[in-house]
C-alpha positions, 0 to 999 in steps of 0.5 A: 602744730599737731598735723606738722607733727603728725606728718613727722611721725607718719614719715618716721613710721614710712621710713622704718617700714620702707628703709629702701625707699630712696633707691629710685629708678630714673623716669625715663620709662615708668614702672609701677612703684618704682620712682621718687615722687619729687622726680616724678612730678618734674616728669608731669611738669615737663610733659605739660610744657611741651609746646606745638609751636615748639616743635617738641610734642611727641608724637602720643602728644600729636596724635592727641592734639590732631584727635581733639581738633577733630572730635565734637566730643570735646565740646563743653558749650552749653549746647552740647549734646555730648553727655558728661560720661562721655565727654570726661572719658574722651578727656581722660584719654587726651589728658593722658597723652598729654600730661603723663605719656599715656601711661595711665591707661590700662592702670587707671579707669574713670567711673562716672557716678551718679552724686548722691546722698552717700556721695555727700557724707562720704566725700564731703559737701564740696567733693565732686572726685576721689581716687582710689588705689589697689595695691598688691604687696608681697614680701619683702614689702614689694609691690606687685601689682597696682591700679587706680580709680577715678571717681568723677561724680556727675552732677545731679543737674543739667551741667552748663559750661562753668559745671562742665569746665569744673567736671574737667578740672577736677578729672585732671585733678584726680589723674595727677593723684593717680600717676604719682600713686601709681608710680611714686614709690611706697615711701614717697607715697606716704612720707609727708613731705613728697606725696602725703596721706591726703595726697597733697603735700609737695609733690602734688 
């Protein structure tokens, strides 16, 4: 009850801070700010299921697919000899352009720290990613400027391939994060029921 009604609240603050939220631009390019988050994840959702046998992969999705085939950089075994950094910043580039049209590249970057005590009691025990967001606003409350951070903290031991599926998992995890903060609307990014202050709510 407290946190269905905190939520509301929240939304009524959004709402009277951001009036002009629900004005959103379609989805057929993206820009920054700019779209309703319900719309936008229907645009993630449709990019994912597009299919190779299909014939409906476009052509950032093909050229995406040719390149994973042929990396070794890809390789998640246990007898990699791929390090984790680079392993998740090859998947951060093909997880762009296959699930969000390449636009998270240039707005968004991957760092790989090292987990550590401070990683521990500032993200939690379970933790293994967090997003972080810089946003310039200038009057009337309009944003300018946008980027996004993913963590993705590596773990303090030899990583096999269960830990290495984990690493991946929660890398897609945080780009979704990212493309709805990036491109969702101010409202929508922190009205409760489309993206939410956690960023969990219905549109994730």
């Amino acid at each position: 009850m407290q946190a269905h009604f905190s939520g509301r609240l929240w939304s009524s603050i959004v709402s009277r801070l951001f009036p002009g939220h629900k004005g959103h631009m379609d989805t057929t390019v993206l820009k920054i700010a700019s779209h309703g988050a319900p719309e936008l994840a229907a645009k993630i959702l449709k990019w994912a299921k597009h299919r190779e046998n299909d014939g409906n992969l476009t052509q950032l999705q093909q050229s995406a697919l040719a390149a994973y085939r042929a990396g070794q950089v890809y390789d998640i075994s246990e007898s990699s000899t791929v390090g984790v950094k680079e392993m998740l910043q090859a998947y951060f580039l093909f997880f762009d352009k296959i699930y969000f049209g390449g636009y998270l590249e240039g707005r968004c970057w991957l760092r790989v720290p090292e987990w550590s005590s401070f990683s521990h009691r500032t993200f939690g025990r379970e933790a293994l990613g967090v997003t972080s967001l810089i946003a310039f606003w200038l009057p009337p409350w309009k944003i300018r400027k946008i980027w996004c951070c993913i963590h993705v903290f590596d773990l303090p031991y030899s990583c096999d391939h269960e830990d290495r599926l984990w690493l991946i998992g929660t890398l897609l995890h945080e780009m979704v994060h990212a493309c709805l903060d990036i491109y969702s609307c101010t409202g929508c990014r922190f009205e409760f029921q489309n993206v939410g202050i956690g960023g969990h709510a219905t549109s994730f």
